[in-house]
C-alpha positions as CSV (number, residue, x, y, z in Angstrom):
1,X,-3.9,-13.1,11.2
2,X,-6.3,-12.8,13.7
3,X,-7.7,-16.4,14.2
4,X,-5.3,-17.0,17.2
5,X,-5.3,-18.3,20.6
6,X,-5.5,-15.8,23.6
7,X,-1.9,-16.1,24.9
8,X,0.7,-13.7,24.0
9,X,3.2,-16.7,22.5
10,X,0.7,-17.6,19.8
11,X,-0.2,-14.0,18.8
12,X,2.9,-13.2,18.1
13,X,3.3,-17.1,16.0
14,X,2.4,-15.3,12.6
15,X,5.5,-12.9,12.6
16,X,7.9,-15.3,13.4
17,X,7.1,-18.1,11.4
18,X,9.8,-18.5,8.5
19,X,9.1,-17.5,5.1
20,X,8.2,-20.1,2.7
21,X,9.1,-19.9,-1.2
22,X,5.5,-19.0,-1.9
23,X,5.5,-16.0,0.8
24,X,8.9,-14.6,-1.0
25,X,7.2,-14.9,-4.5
26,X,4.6,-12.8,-3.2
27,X,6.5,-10.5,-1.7
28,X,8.8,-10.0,-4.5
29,X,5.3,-9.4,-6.6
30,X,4.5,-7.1,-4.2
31,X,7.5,-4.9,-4.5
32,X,7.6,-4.9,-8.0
33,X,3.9,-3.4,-8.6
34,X,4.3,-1.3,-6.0
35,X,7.3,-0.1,-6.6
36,X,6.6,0.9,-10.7
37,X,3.1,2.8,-9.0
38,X,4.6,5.7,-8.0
39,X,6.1,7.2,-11.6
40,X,2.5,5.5,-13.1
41,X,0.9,7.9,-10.3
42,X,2.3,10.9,-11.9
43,X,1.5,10.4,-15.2
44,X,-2.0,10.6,-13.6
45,X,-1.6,14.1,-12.1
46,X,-2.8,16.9,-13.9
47,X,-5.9,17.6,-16.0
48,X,-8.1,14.8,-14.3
49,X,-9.2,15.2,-10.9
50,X,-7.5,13.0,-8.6
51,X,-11.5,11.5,-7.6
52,X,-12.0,11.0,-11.0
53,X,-8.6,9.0,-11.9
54,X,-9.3,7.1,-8.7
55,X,-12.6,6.4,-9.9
56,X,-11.4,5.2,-13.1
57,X,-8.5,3.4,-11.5
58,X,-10.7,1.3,-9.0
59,X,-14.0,0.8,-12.0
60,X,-11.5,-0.7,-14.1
61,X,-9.9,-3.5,-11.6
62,X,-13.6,-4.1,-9.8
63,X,-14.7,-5.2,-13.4
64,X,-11.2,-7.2,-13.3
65,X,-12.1,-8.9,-10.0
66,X,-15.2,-10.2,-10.6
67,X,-14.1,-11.6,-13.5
68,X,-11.6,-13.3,-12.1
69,X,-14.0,-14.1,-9.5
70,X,-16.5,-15.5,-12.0
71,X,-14.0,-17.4,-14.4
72,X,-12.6,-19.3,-10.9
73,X,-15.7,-19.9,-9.6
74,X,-15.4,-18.1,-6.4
75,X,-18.0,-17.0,-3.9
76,X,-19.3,-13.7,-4.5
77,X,-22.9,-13.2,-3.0
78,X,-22.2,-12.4,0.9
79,X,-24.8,-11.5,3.3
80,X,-25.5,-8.0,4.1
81,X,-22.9,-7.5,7.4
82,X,-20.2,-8.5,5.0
83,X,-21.2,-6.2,2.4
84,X,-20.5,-3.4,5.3
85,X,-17.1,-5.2,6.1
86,X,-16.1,-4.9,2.3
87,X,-17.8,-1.5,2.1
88,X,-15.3,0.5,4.9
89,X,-12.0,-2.1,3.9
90,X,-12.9,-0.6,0.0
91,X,-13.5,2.9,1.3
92,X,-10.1,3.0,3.2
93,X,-7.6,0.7,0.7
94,X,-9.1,1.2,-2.2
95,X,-9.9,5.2,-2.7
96,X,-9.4,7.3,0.0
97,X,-5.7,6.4,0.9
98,X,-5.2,7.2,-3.1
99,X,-7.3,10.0,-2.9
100,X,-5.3,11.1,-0.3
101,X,-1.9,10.6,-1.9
102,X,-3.4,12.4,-5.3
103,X,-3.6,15.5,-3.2
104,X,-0.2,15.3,-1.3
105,X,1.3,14.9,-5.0
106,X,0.1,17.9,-6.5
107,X,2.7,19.8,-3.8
108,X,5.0,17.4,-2.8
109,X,8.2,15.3,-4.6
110,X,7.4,11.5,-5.6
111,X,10.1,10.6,-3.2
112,X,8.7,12.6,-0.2
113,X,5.6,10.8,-1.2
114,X,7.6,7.0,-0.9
115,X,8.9,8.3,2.2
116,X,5.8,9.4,3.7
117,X,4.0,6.0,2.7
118,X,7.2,3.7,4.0
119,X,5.4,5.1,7.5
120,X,3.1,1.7,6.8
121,X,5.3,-0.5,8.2
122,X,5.7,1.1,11.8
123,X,2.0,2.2,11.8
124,X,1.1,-1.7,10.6
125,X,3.4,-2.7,14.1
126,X,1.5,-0.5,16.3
127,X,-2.0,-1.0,15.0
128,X,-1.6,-5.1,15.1
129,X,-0.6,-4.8,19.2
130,X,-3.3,-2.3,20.0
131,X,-6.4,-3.8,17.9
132,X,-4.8,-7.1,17.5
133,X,-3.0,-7.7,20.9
134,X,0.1,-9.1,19.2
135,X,3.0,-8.3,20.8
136,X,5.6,-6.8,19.0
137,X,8.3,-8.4,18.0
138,X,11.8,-6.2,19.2
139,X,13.5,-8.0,16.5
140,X,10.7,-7.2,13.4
141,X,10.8,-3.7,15.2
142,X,14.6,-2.9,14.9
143,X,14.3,-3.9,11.6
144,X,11.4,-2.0,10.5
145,X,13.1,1.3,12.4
146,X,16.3,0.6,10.9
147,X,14.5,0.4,7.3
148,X,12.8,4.1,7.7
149,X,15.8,5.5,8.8
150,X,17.2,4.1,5.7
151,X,14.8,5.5,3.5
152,X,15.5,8.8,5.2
153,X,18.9,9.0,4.7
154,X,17.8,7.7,0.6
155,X,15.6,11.0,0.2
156,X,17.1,13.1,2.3
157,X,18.5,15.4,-0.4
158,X,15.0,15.7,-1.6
159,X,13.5,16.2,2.1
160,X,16.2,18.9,2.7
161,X,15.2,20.6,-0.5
162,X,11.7,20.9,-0.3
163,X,10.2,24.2,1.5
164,X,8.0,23.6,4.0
165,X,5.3,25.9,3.4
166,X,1.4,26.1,4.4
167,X,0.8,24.1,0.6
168,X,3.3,21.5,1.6
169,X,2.7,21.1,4.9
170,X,-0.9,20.3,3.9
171,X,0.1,18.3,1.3
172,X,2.2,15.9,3.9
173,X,-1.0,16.0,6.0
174,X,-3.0,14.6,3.4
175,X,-0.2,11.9,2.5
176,X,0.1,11.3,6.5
177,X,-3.7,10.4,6.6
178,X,-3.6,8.6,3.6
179,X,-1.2,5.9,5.0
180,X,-2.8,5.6,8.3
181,X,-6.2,5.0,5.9
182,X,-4.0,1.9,4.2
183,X,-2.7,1.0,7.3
184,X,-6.1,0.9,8.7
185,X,-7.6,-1.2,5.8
186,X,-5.0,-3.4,6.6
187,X,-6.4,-4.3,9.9
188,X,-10.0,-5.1,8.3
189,X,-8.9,-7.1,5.9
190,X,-6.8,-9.4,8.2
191,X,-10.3,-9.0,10.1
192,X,-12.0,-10.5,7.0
193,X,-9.8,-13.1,6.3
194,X,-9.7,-14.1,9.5
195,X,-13.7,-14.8,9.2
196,X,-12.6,-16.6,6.3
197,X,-13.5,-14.7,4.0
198,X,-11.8,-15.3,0.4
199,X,-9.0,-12.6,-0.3
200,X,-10.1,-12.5,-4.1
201,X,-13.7,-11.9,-3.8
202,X,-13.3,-9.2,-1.0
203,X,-11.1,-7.7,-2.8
204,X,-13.6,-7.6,-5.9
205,X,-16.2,-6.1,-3.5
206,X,-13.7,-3.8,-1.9
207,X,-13.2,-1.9,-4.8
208,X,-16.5,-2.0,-5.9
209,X,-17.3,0.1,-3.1
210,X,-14.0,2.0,-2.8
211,X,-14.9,3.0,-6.8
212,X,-18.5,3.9,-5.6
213,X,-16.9,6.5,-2.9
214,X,-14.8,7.7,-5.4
215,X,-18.0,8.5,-7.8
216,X,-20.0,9.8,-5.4
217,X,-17.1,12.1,-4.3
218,X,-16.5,13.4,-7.8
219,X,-20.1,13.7,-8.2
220,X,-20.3,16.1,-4.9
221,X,-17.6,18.2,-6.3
222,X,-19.2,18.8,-9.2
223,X,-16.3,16.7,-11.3
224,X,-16.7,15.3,-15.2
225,X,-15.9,11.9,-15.5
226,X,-13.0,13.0,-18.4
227,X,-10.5,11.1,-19.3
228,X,-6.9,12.5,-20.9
229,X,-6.3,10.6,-24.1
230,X,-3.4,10.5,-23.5
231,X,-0.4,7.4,-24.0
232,X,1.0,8.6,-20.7
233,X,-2.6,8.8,-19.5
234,X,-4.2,5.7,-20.5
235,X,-1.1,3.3,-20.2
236,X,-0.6,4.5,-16.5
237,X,-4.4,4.0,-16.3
238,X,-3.9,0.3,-17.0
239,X,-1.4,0.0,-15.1
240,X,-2.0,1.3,-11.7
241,X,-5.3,-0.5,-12.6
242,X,-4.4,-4.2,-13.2
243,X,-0.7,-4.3,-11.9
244,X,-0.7,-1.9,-9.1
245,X,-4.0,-2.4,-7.9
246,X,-6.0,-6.3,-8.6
247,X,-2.1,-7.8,-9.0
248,X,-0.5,-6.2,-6.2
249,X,-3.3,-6.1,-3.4
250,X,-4.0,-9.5,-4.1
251,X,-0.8,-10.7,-3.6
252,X,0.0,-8.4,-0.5
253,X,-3.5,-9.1,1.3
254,X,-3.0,-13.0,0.9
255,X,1.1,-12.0,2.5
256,X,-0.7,-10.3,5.0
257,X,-3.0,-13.0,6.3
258,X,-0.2,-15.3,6.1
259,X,2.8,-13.7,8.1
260,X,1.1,-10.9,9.8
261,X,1.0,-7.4,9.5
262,X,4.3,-6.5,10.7
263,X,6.5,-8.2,8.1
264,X,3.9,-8.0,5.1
265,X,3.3,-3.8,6.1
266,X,7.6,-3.9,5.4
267,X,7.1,-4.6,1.9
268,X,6.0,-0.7,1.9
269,X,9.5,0.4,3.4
270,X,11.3,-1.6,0.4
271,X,9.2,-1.0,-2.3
272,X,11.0,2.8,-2.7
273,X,14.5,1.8,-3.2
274,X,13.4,0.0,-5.9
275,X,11.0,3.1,-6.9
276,X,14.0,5.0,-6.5
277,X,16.1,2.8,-9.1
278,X,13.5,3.5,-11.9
279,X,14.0,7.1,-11.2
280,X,17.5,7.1,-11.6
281,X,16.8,5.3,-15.4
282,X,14.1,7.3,-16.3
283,X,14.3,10.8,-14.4
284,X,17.9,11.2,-13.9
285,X,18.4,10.7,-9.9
286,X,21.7,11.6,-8.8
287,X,22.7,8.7,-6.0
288,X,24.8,10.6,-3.0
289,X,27.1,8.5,-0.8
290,X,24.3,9.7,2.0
291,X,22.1,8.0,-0.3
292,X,24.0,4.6,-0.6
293,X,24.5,4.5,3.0
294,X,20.3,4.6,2.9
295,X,19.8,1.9,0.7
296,X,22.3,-0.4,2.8
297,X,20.4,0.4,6.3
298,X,17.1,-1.1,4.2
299,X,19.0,-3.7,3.1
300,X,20.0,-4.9,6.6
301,X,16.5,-3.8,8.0
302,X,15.1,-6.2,5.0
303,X,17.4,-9.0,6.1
304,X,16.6,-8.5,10.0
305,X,12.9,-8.5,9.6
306,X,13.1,-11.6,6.9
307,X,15.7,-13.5,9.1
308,X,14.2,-16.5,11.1
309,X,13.3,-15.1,15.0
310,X,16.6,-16.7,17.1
311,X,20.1,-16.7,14.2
């Protein structure tokens, strides 16, 4: 994403390009883990410490990773100013934006958090032309804007409900930071891949460190490294840990070195609907025509930001 020539035209080549079958099978991959995270995240809330599920989480898919790291033979010894590269992309994608959204869970709705986190996708635009110097796109823009406001209009009977008090207001500061901590990691690993860097073995190394902030964290606090023994508990466990985390950021890392920041960060502004869907099976969500009318405007946003740059 950022091995590119200095003029304007070619920064902006990655976003435009048209998607290839691979790039839709990873987005679709994408969506799907990230989309069945959210009800998986609380089933984590409650008697653990958020650090401490974290921990877990990111222990459990770093031993993942470098597996899958050994059994395919990749590279995994790096000298030391990569190991800081993989250190701060691990402390910001793999445990503080999580540890962030933990805390914004305890006081806020599932759907407020989808909402806050859909966010990634304008934040992703922004950050790409300041860091990056890629212009952006108006067309990958409208449809990005035009996908948030559907999302709005999806939650919005859950974002009129909810009292704005000191707790929650915190609460959507902590889920405010935590995206801008994803969105951030974002930029270092399209930095590290754009060293050449392999996706999977940063990744490994990622959240070997993010795990390590995690510990030391809990450790700080004074935390036990308990686990509930729970069904709910331990299957949500392995999930968030192999689908949501070694599945899903492998897939969406490897979508964002390919197309670019802006179109990859959309898969976050998508990924709710879907979210949304396995609510209505499983919690009972009540669809509102103001609701409808949301999920159409992410359709079309979808569709504009997918669509080839001059149809």
């Amino acid at each position: 994403m950022t091995a590119m020539a200095p003029t304007d035209a070619a920064a902006a080549r990655p976003q435009l390009a048209p998607f290839t079958l691979f790039d839709f099978a990873l987005y679709a991959i994408t969506v799907f883990a990230w989309s069945t995270s959210w009800i998986a995240l609380k089933m984590q809330v409650g008697t653990v410490a958020p650090e401490v599920s974290v921990a877990w989480r990111f222990i459990l898919s770093a031993m993942i990773m470098i597996g899958w790291v050994a059994a395919a033979g990749q590279k995994f010894r790096f000298p030391l100013k990569d190991h800081a590269r993989f250190a701060i992309q691990g402390a910001l994608l793999f445990s503080t934006n999580f540890y962030l959204f933990y805390l914004g869970g305890q006081v806020l709705a599932s759907g407020l958090l989808s909402v806050v986190f859909s966010l990634a996708s304008v934040v992703n635009l922004v950050m790409a032309a300041v860091v990056f110097r890629q212009g952006i796109v108006p067309r990958v823009a409208l449809g990005a804007l035009i996908g948030f406001v559907g999302i709005g209009l999806v939650f919005w009977p859950e974002i009129a409900g909810a009292e704005f008090d000191h707790a929650a207001a915190v609460g959507l500061g902590f889920c405010i930071a935590g995206t801008v901590s994803f969105c951030t990691g974002n930029m270092i690993s399209g930095a590290n891949q754009a060293r050449g860097l392999p996706v999977v073995s940063t990744n490994a190394w990622g959240m070997v460190y993010g795990a390590g902030v995690m510990v030391a964290l809990a450790l700080v606090n004074g935390r036990t490294f308990e686990i509930e023994w729970t069904t709910a508990y331990i299957g949500s466990l392995f999930w968030l840990s192999i689908v949501s985390s070694v599945i899903a950021f492998a897939s969406y890392l490897t979508l964002l070195g390919r197309i670019g920041a802006a179109r990859a960060g959309y898969a976050t502004v998508i990924f709710p609907v879907f979210a949304l869907g396995i609510s209505t099976v499983f919690e009972g969500y009540v669809w509102t025509p103001v609701a409808i009318a949301g999920l159409m405007a992410v359709i079309v946003g979808n569709l504009v930001v997918l669509s080839r740059g001059k149809r």
